[in-house]
C-alpha positions in Angstrom: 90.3 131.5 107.1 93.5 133.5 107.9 92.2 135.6 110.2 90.5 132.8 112.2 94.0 131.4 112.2 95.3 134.8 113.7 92.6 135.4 116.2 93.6 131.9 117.3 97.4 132.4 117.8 96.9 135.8 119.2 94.2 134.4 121.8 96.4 131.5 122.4 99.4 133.6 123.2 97.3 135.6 125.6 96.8 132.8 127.3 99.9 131.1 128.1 101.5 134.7 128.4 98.6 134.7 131.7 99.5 130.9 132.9 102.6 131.3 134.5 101.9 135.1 136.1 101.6 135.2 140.0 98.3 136.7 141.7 99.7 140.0 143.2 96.4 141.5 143.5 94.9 139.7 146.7 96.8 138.5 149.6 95.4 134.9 150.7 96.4 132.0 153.2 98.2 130.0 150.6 100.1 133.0 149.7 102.0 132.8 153.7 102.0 128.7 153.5 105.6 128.0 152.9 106.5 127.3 149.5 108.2 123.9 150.1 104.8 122.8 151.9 102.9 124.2 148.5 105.2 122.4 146.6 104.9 119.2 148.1 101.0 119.5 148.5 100.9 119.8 144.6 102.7 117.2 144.2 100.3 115.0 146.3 97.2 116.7 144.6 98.7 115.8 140.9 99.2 112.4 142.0 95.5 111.9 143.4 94.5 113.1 140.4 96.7 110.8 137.5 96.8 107.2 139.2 92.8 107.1 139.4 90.2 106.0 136.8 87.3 106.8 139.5 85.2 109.8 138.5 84.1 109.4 142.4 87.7 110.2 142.9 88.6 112.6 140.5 85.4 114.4 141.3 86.9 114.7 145.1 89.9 115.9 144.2 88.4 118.3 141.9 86.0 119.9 144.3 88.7 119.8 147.0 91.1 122.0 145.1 88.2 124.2 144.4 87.1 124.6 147.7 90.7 125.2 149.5 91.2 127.6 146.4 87.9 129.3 147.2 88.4 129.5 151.3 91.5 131.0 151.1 90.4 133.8 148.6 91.1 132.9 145.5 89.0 133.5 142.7 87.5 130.2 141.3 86.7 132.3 138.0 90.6 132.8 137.3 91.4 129.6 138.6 89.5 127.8 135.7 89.6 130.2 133.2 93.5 129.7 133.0 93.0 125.9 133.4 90.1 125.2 131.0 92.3 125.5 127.5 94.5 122.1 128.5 91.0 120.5 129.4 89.7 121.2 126.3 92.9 120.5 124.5 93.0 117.3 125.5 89.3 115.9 125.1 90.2 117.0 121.1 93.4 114.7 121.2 91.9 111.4 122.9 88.0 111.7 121.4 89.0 110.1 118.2 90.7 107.3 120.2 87.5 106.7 122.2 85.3 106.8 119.0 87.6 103.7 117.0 87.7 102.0 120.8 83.8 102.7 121.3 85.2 103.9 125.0 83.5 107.4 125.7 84.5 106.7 129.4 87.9 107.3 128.8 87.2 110.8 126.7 85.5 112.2 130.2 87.5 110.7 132.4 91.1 112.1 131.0 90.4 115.4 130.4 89.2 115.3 133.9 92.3 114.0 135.1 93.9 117.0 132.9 91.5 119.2 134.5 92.1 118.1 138.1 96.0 117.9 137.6 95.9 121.6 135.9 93.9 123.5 139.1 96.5 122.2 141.3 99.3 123.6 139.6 97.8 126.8 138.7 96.8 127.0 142.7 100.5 126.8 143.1 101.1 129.4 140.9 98.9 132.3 142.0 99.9 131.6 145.1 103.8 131.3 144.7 106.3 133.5 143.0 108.5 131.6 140.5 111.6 132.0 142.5 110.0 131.1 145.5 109.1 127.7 144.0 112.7 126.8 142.5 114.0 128.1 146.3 111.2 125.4 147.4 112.9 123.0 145.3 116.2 123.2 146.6 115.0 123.0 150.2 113.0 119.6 149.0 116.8 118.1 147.9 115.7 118.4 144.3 118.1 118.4 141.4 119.9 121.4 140.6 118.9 120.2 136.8 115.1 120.3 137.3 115.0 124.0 138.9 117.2 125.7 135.9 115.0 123.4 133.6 112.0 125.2 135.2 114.1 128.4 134.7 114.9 128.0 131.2 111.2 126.8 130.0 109.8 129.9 132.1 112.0 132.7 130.6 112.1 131.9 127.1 108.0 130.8 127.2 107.6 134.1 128.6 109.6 135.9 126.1 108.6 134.1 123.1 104.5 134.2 123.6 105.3 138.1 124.7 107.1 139.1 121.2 104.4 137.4 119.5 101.7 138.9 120.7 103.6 142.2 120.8 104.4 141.4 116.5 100.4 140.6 116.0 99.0 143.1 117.3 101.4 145.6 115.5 100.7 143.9 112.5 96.8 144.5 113.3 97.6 148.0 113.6 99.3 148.4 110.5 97.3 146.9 108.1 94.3 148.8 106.0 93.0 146.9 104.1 92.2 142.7 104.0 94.7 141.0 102.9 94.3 138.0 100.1 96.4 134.3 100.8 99.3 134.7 98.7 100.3 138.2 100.9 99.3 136.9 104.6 101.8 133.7 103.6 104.3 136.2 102.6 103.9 138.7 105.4 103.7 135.4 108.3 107.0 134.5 107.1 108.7 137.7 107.5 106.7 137.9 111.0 107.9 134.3 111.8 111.2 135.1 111.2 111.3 138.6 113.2 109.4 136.6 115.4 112.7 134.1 116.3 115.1 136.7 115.9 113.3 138.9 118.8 112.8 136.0 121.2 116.5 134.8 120.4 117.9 138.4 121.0 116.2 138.9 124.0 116.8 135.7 125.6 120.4 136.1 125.3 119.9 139.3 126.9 118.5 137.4 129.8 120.5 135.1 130.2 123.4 137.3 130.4 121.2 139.5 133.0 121.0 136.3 135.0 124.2 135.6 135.0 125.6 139.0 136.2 122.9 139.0 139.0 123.5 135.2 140.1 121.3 132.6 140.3 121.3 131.9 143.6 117.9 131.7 145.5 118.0 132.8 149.3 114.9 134.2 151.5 114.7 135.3 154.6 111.0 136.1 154.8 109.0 134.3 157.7 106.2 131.7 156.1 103.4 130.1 157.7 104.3 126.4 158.4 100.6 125.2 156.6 99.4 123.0 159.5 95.8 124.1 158.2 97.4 122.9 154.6 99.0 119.7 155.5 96.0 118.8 157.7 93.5 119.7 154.7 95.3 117.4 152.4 95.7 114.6 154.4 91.8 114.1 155.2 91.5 114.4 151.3 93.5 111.7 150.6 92.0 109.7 153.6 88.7 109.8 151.9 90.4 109.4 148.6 91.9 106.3 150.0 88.5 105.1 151.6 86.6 105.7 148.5 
């Protein structure tokens, strides 16, 4: 049982560790699209997607972010693989409210709002380097409070699922033979603890990093202005609307 528990934690770290990384490999359109125009197109794609009840609608805005995603060279695989987990997250949180409220509509249709909501953002961020996307933030007005909220959650979820994959797999590493219940409880609190004290000592560190450098956000790289973009989205929401 522990070492399902383990094999969890570790594949679950691997996978938030991979949400929030930026697609360097392969240069597409949406990388050039300015980043306030990306932002603000997610933002229109996450709404399409959470004030509907419609599968006809959810199923449009589904397919639409898959085929922008997929004409501008990204690769639908990565797109879902690191969108799938929340999907499947969230079916196991409401299914037991649609089994008391006999309502198995509802336990499709919100984790394909989840779903649909999830592919945008993770468009946004294969396509957009995290300080691109707080500089697109302060050219949209947006409070100063919501882009170092972004910052903070970013560099300490980054650290903290990093030092615990780092810890389990040096625990794998280390240990010879199977261990019974009583010594994995002991040995997960001493990781749990070296765990915090890792992702406290290195946060600090970048925070202090940060704070030499200076947080503030300036480019002076051209962008595309996304006519293609803007255009794209708005006959989506036109036959959102008409639907």
């Amino acid at each position: 049982m522990h070492l399902l528990i383990e094999k969890t934690l570790k594949h679950a770290a691997e996978y938030f560790q991979n949400f929030f990384i930026h697609e360097y490999t392969r240069k597409s359109y949406l990388h050039e699209v300015h980043p306030a125009v990306k932002l603000a197109g997610t933002a229109v794609l996450i709404l399409l997607s959470i004030t509907t009840f419609d599968p006809k609608k959810l199923m449009l805005t589904i397919v639409a972010i898959m085929l922008l995603a997929f004409n501008t060279g990204l690769s639908l695989k990565e797109l879902v693989k690191r969108s799938y987990l929340f999907t499947v997250f969230s079916f196991v949180i409401v299914l037991p409210v649609s089994i008391s409220e006999q309502d198995f509509h509802y336990a499709v249709i919100f984790p394909l709002r989840v779903f649909s909501a999830i592919l945008a953002i993770q468009m946004l961020i294969m396509t957009t380097k995290l300080n691109e996307i707080v500089y697109a933030m302060k050219r949209l007005k947006l409070p100063d409070m919501l882009s170092d909220t972004i910052w903070l959650t970013y560099r300490y979820t980054t650290v903290m699922f990093r030092d615990l994959l780092n810890i389990m797999l040096a625990r794998e590493a280390r240990r010879l033979t199977k261990s019974n219940h009583s010594e994995v409880l002991k040995r997960g609190g001493e990781m749990l603890g070296l765990y915090f004290l890792r992702s406290f000592e290195k946060a600090e560190k970048i925070e202090m990093a940060m704070r030499v450098r200076g947080k503030h956000v300036s480019f002076t790289k051209r962008y595309d202005p996304g006519y293609f973009y803007l255009a794209y989205l708005a006959g989506v929401s036109a036959w959102w609307l008409m639907l």
